[in-house]
OpenMM code with the backbone's topology and positions (N, CA, C; nanometers):
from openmm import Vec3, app, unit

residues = "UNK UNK UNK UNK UNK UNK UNK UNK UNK UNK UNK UNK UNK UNK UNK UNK UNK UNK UNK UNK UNK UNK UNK UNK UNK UNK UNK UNK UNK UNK UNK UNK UNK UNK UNK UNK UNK UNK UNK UNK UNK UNK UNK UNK UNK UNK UNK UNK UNK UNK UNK UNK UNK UNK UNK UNK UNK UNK UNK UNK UNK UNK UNK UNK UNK UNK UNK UNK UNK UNK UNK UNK UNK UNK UNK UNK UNK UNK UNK UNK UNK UNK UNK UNK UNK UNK UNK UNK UNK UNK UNK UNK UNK UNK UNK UNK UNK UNK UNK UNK UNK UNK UNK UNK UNK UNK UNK UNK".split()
positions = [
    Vec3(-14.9374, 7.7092, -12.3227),
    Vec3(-14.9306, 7.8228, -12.2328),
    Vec3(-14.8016, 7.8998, -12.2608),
    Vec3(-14.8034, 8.0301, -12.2572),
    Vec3(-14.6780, 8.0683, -12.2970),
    Vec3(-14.5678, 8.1184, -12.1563),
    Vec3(-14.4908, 8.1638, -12.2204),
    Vec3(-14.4236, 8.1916, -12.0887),
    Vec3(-14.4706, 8.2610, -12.0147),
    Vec3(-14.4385, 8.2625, -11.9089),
    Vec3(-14.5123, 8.4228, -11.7344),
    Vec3(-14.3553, 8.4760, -11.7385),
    Vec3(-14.3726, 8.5816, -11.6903),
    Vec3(-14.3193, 8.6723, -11.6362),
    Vec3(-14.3610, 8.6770, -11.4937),
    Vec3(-14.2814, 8.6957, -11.3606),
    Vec3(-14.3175, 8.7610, -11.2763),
    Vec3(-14.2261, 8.8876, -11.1903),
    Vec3(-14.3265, 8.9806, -11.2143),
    Vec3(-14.2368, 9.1035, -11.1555),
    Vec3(-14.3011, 9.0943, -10.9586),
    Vec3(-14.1829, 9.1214, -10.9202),
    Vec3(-14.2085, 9.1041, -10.7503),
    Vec3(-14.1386, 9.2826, -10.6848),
    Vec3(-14.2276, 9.3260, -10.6606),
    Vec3(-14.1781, 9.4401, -10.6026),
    Vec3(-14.1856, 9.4063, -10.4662),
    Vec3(-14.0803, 9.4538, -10.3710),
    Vec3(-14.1036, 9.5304, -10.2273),
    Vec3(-14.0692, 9.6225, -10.1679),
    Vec3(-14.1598, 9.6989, -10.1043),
    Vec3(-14.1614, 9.8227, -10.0487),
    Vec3(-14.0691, 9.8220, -9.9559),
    Vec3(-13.9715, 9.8847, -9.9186),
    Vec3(-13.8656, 9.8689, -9.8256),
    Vec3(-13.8498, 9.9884, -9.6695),
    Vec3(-13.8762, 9.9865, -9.5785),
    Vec3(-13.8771, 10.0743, -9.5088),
    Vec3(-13.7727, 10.1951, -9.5336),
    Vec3(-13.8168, 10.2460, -9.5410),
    Vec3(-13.6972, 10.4213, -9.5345),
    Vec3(-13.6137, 10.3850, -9.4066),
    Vec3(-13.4500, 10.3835, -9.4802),
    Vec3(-13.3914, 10.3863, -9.4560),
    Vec3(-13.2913, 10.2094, -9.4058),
    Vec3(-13.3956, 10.0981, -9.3928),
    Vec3(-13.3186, 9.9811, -9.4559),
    Vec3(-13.2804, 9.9369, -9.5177),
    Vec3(-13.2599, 10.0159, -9.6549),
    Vec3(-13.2301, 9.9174, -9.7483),
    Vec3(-13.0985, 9.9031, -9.7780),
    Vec3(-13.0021, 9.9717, -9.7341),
    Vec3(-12.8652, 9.8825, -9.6920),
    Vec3(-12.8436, 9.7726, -9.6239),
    Vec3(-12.9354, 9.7048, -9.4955),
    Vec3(-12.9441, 9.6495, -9.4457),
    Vec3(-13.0056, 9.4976, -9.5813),
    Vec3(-13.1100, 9.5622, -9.6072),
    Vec3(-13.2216, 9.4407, -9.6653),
    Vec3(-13.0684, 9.4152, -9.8422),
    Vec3(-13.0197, 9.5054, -9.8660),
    Vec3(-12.8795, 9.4943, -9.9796),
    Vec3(-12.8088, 9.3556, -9.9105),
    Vec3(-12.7536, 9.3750, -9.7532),
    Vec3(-12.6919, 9.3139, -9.7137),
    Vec3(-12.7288, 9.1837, -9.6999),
    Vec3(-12.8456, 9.1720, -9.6604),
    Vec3(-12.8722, 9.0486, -9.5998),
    Vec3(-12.9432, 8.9654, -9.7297),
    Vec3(-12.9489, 9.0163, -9.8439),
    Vec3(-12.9631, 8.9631, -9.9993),
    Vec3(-12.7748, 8.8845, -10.0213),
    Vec3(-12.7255, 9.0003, -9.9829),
    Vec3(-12.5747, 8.9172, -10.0283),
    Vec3(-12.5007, 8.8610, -9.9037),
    Vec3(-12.5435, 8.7978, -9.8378),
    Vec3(-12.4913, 8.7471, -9.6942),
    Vec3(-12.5548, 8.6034, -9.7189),
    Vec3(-12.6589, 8.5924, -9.7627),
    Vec3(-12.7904, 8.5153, -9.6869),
    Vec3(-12.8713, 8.4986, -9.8122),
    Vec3(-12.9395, 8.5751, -9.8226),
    Vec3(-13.0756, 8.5453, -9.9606),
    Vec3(-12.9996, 8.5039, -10.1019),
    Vec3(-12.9184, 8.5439, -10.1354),
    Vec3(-12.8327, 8.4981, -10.2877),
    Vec3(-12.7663, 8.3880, -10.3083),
    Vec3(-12.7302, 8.3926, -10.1847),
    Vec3(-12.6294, 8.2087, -10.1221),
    Vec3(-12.7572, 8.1091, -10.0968),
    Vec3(-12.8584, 8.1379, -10.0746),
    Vec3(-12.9912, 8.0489, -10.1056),
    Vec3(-13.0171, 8.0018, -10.1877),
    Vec3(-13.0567, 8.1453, -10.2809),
    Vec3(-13.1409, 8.0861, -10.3815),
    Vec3(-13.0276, 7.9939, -10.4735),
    Vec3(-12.8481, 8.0754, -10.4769),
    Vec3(-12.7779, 7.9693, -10.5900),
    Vec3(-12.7942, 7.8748, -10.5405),
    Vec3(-12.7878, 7.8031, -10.4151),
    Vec3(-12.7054, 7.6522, -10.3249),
    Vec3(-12.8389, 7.6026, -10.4056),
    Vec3(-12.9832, 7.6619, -10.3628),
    Vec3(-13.0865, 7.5710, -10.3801),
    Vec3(-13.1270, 7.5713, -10.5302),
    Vec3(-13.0501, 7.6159, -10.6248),
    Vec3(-13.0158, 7.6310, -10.7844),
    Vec3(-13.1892, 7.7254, -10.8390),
    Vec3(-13.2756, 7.7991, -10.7448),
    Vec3(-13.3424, 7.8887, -10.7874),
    Vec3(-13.3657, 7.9559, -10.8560),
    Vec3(-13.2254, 8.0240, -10.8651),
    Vec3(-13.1948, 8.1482, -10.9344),
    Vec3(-13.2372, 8.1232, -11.0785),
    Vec3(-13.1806, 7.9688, -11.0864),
    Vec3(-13.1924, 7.9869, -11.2196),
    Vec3(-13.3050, 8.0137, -11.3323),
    Vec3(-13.4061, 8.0676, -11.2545),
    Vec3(-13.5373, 8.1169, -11.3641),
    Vec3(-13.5527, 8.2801, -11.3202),
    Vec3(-13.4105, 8.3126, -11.2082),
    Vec3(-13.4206, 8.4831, -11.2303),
    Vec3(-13.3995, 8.5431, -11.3235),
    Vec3(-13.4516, 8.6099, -11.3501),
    Vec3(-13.3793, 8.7125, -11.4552),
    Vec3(-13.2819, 8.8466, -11.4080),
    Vec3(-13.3355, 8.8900, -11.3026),
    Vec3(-13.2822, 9.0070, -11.2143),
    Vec3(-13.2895, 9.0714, -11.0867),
    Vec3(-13.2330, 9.1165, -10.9849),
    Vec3(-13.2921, 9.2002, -10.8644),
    Vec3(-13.2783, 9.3238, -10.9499),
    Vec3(-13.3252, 9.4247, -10.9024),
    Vec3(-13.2916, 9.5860, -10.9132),
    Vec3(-13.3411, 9.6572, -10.7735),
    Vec3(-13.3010, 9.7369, -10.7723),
    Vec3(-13.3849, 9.8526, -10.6565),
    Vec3(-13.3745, 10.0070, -10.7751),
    Vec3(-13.4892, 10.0516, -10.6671),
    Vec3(-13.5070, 10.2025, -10.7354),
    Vec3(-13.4115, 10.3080, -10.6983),
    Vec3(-13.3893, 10.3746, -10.8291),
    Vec3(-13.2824, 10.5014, -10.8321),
    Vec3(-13.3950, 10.6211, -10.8285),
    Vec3(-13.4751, 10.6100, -10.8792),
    Vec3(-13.5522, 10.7230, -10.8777),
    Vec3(-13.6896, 10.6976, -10.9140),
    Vec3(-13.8044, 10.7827, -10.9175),
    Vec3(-13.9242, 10.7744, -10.9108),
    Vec3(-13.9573, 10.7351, -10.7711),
    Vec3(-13.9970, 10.6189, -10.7645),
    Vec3(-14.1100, 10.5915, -10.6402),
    Vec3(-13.9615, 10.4856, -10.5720),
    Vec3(-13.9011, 10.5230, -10.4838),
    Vec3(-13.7918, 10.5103, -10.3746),
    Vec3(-13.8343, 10.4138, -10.2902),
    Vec3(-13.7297, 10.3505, -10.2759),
    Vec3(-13.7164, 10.2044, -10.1495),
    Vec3(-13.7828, 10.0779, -10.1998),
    Vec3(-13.7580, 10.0788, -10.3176),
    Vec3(-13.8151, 9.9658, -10.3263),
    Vec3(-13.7033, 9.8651, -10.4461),
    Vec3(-13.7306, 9.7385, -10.4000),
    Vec3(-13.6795, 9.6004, -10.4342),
    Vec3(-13.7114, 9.5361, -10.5805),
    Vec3(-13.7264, 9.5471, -10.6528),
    Vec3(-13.7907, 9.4394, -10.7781),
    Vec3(-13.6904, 9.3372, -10.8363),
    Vec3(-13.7779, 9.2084, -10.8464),
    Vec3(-13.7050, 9.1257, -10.9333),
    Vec3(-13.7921, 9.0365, -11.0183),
    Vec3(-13.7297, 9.0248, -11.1277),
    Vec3(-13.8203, 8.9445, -11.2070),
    Vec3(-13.7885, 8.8308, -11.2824),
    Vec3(-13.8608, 8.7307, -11.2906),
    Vec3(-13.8430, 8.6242, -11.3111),
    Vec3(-13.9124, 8.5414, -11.4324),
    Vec3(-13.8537, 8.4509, -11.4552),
    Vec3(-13.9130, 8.3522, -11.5768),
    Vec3(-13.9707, 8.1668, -11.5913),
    Vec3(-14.1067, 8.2245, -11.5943),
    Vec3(-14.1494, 8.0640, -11.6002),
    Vec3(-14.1630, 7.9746, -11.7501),
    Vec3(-14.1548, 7.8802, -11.7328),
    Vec3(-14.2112, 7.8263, -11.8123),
    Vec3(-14.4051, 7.8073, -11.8737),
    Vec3(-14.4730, 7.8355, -11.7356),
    Vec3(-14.5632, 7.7555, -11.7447),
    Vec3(-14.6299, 7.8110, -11.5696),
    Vec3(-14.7702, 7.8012, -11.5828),
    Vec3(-14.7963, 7.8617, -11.4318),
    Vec3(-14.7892, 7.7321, -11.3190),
    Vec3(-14.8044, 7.6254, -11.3744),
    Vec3(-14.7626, 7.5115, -11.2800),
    Vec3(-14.6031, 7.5545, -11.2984),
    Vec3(-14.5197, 7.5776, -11.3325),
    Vec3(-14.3781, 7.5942, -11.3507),
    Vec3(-14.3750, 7.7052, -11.2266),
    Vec3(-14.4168, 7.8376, -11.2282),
    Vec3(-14.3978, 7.9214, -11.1169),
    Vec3(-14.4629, 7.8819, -10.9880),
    Vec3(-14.5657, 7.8016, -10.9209),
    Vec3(-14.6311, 7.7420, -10.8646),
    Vec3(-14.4991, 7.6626, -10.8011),
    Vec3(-14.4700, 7.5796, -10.8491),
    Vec3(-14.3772, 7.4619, -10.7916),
    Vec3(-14.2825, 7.5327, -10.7440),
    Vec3(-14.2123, 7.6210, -10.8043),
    Vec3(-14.0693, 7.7105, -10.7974),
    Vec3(-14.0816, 7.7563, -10.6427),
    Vec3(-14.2413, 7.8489, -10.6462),
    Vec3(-14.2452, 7.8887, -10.5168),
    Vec3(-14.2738, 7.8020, -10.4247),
    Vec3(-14.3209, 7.7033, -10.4327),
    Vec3(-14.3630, 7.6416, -10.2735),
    Vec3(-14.2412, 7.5408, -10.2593),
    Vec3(-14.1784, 7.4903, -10.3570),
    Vec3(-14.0165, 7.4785, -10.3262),
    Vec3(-13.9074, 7.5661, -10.2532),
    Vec3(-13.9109, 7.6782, -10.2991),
    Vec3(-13.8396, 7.7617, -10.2304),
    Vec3(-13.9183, 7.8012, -10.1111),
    Vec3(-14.0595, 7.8132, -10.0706),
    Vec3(-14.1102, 7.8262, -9.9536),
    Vec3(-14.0771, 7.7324, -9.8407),
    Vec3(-14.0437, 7.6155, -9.8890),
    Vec3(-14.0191, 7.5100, -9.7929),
    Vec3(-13.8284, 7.4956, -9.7739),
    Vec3(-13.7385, 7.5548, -9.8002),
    Vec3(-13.5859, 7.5570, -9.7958),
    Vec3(-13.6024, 7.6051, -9.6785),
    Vec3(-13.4910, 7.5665, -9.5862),
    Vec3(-13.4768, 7.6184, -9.4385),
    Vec3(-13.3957, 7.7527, -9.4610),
    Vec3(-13.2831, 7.6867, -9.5425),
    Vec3(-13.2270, 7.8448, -9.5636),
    Vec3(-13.2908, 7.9909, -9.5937),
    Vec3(-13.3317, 7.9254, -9.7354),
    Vec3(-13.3909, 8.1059, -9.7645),
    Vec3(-13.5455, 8.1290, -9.6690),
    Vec3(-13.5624, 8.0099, -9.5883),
    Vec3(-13.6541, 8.0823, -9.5260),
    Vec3(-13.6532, 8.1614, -9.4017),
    Vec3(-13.4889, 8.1212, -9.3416),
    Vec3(-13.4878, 8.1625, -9.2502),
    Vec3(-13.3843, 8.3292, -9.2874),
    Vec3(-13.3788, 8.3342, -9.4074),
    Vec3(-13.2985, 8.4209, -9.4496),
    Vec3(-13.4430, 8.5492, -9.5031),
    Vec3(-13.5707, 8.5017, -9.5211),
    Vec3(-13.6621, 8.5634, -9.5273),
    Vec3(-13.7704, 8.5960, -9.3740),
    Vec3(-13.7109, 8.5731, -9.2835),
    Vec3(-13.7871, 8.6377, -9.1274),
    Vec3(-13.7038, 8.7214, -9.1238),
    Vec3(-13.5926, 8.7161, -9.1250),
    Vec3(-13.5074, 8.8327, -9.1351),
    Vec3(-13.5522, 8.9547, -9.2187),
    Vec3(-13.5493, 8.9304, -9.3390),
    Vec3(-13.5820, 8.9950, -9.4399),
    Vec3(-13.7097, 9.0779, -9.3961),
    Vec3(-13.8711, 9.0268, -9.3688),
    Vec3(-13.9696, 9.0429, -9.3582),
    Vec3(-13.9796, 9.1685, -9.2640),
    Vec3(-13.9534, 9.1490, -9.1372),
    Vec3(-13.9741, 9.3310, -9.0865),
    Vec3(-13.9507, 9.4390, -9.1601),
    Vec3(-13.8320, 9.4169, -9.2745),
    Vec3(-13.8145, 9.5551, -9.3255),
    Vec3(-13.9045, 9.6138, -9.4143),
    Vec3(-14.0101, 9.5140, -9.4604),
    Vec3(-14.0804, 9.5449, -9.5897),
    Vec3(-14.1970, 9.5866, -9.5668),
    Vec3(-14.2211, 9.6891, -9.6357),
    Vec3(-14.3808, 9.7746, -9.5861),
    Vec3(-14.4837, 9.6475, -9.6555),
    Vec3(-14.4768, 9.6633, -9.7974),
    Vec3(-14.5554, 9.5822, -9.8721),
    Vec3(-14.4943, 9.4429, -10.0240),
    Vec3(-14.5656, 9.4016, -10.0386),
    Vec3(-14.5461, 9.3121, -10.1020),
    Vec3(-14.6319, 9.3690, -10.2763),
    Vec3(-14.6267, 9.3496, -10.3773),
    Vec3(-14.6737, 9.3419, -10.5234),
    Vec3(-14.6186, 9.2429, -10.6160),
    Vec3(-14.6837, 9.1771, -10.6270),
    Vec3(-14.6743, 9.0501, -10.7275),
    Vec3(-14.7978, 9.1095, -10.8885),
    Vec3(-14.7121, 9.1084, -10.9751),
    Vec3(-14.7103, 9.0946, -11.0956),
    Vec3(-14.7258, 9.0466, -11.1927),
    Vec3(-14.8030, 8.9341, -11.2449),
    Vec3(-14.7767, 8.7826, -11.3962),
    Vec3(-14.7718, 8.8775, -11.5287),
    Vec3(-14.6904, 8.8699, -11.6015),
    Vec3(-14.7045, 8.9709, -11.7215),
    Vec3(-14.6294, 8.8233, -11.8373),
    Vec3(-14.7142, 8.8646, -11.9539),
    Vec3(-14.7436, 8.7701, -12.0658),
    Vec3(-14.6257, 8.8459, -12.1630),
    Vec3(-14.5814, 8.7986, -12.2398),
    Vec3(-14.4411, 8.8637, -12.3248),
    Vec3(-14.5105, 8.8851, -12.4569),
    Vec3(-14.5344, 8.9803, -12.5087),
    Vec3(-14.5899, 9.0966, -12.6156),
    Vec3(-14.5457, 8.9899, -12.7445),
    Vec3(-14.6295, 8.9848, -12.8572),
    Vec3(-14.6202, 8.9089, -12.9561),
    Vec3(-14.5195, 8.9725, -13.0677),
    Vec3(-14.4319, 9.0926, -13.0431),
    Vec3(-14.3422, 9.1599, -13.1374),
    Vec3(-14.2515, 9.1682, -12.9661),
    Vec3(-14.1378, 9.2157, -13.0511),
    Vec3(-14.0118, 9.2456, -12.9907),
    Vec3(-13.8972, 9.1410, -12.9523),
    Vec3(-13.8194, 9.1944, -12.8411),
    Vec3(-13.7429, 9.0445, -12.7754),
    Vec3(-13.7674, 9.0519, -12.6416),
    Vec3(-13.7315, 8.9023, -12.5830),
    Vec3(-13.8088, 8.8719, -12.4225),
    Vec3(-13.6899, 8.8492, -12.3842),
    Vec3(-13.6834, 8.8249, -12.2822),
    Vec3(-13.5708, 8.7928, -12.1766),
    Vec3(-13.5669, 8.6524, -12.1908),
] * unit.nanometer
topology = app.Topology()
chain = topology.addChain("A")
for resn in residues:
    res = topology.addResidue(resn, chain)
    for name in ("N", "CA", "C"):
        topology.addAtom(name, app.Element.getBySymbol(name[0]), res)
């Protein structure tokens, strides 16, 4: 199986996303390092332009049992979960992504 990609967008209400910035570096980032997560991120970003308020980050599996485990591990942490009810009002929508890495070029 080759590697996944997963791109995670969220839609962010107009005008929280200083708030939803904050509570990523207060709370959600101090999660995912303590609970050593991160380490199959590749990146957060938010949008500068085009389609506005929104969150993406994307990540790297090994294997779809590999992203599977990752998440229902991190679904079950008290921290980032309680650092994600927080989170959750601000977000209009959710988009989940699996993208396969192109047989030319370089991958992350």
């Amino acid at each position: 199986m080759p590697t996944i990609y997963e791109k995670r967008t969220y839609s962010v209400t107009v005008g929280k996303m200083a708030e939803v910035v904050r509570l990523y570096q207060e709370y959600g980032w101090p999660a995912l390092e303590k609970g050593e997560f991160s380490k199959k991120l590749i990146g957060y970003f938010y949008s500068d332009t085009g389609e506005l308020h929104q969150l993406v980050h994307f990540w790297r599996f090994d294997s779809d049992d590999d992203r599977r485990a990752h998440w229902k591990r991190l679904f079950s942490n008290d921290e980032f979960m309680a650092f994600a009810s927080q989170l959750r009002p601000m977000l209009l929508k959710q988009d989940v992504q699996l993208l396969l890495a192109s047989p030319w070029g370089p991958h992350p």
